[in-house]
N, C-alpha and C positions, 0 to 999 in steps of 0.2 A: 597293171592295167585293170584285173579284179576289183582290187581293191579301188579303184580311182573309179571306176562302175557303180558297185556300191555304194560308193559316197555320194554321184552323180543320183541315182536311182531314188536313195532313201533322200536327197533333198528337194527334188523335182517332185515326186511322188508323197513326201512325209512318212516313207517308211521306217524300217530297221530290220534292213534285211543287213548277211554279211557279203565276203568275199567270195566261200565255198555257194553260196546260192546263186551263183552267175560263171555263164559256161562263156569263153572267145570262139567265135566260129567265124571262116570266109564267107561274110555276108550272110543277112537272115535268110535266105533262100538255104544256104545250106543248113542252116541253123534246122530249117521244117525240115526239112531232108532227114537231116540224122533222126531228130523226132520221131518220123513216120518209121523209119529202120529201128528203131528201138523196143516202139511200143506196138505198131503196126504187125499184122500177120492175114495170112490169105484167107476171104471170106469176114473179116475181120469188117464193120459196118461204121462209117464216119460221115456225119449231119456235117454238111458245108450251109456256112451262109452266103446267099449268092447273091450278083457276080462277084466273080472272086480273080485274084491273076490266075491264070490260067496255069500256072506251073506248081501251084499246089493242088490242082485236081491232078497230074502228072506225076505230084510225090504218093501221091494215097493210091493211082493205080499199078505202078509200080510193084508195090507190096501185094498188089493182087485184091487190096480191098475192095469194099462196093461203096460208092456214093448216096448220100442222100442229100440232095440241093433242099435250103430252104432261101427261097429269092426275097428278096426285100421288094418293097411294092412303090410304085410312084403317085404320090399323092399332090397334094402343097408341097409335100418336102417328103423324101424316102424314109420308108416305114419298116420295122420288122413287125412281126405278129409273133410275141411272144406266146403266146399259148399254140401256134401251129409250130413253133418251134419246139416247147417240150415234146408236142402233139408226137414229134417227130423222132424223138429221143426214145428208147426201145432201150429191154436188158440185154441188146445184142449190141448197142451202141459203144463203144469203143473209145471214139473221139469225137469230140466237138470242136470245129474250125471255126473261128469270129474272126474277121479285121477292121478293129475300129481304130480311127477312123477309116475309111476303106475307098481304098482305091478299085473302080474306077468313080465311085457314087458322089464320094465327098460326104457318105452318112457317119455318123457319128452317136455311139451309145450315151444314154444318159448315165447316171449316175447310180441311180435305183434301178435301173432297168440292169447295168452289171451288179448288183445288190441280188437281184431278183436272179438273175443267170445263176450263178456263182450257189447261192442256196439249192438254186434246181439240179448241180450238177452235181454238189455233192453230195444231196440225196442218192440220183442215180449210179453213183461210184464209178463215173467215165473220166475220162480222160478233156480234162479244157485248153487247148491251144488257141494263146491270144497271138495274133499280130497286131503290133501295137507301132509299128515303125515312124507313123507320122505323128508320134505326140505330140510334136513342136509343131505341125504344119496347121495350126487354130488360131482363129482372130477375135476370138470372143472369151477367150481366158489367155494365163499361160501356156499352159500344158492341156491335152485330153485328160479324161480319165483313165487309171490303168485297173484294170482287174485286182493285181495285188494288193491293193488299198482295201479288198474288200476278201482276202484271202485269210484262212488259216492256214498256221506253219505243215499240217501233213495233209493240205489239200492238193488233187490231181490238178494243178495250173503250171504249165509254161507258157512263159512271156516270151516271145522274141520280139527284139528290138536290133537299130539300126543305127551306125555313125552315117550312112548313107543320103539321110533327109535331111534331118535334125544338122548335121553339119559338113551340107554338100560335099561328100566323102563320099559319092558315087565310084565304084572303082578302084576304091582302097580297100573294101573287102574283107570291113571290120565290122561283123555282126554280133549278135548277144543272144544267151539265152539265158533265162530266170526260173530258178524252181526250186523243188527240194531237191538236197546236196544229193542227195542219190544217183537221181535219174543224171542231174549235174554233171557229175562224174561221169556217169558212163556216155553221155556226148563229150569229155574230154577225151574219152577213150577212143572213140570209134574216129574222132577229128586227126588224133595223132597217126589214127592208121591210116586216114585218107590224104591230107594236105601238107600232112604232119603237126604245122601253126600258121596261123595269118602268118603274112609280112611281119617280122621284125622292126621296118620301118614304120609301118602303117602301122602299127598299136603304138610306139613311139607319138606318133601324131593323133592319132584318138586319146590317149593319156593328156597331152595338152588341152586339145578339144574338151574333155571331158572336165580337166579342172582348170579353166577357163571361165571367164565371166558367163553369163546365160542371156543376157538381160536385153541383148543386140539381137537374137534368134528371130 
């Protein structure tokens, strides 16, 4: 199923990423979860972009972190302010939380604007956490855009993503995380301690999903 990720990921997106760059986790919820247990520690400081679902402000307090919201604004169409969002990025800053496109808003990053993020972030040497789960839910291209399009191979970027949207696999509990193999690993590691593995069944059926036609979505 990695590998069947992979393949899915680098053709939707035009990557070249491998197999070891993508981690199976029970649903991207868990996927943030381990994330935040991994890199996360008390006092430890994390810029959300708001509103957000509310159970990733849940994963970050948890670890005992401190939040920092930055809200998106309602204009003609929802806005972020990128310069109050560096504005807001500090050397105590940790992690940086985005969901584009994002539920509840329906906002969606442009292209250069994750161009623009992605150079800011790794200037600052924090940690970037994309939620990317609704790349497929767009009526104006294929796919969204994904951060890793705009990543290099030893940049702080996990992706999580979802068979849950993309191919109403709500409930089957087959979630993904993308990154460098490292961090990679050690969410296989801590997954095997908690769920042990998704379903046997359900990656069975995400492997289908996955190398499947796209074209219907």
């Amino acid at each position: 199923i990695r590998e069947a990720l992979a393949n899915y990921m680098n053709e939707v997106f035009d990557l070249n990423t491998k197999s070891e760059n993508h981690s199976l986790v029970n649903g991207g919820m868990l996927g943030i979860k381990l994330v935040c247990e991994i890199l996360l520690e008390k006092d430890d400081e994390v810029v959300i972009v708001g509103p957000v679902w509310p159970n990733i402000r849940s994963s970050v307090i948890l670890r005992q972190a401190k939040i920092k919201e930055v809200n998106l604004k309602l204009k003609s169409k929802w806005e972020l302010d990128l310069n109050k969002l560096f504005s807001s990025i500090t050397d105590k800053t940790k992690m940086v939380f985005i969901n584009s496109p994002s539920n509840p808003t329906g906002w969606m990053l442009t292209e250069s604007e994750q161009d623009h993020i992605m150079s800011f972030i790794r200037k600052k040497n924090c940690w970037l956490i994309a939620d990317e789960v609704y790349h497929q839910i767009v009526y104006d291209r294929a796919v969204s855009p994904s951060f890793l399009q705009f990543a290099k191979p030893n940049d702080k970027l996990i992706v999580i993503n979802s068979s849950s949207k993309s191919f109403n696999m709500t409930g089957w509990r087959i979630g993904y995380a993308a990154g460098p193999k490292d961090i990679i690993k050690a969410i296989g590691k801590i997954q095997s301690q908690s769920t042990s593995n998704p379903s046997s069944i359900s990656q069975a059926a995400a492997v289908e999903a996955l190398n499947g036609k796209q074209g219907f979505i």
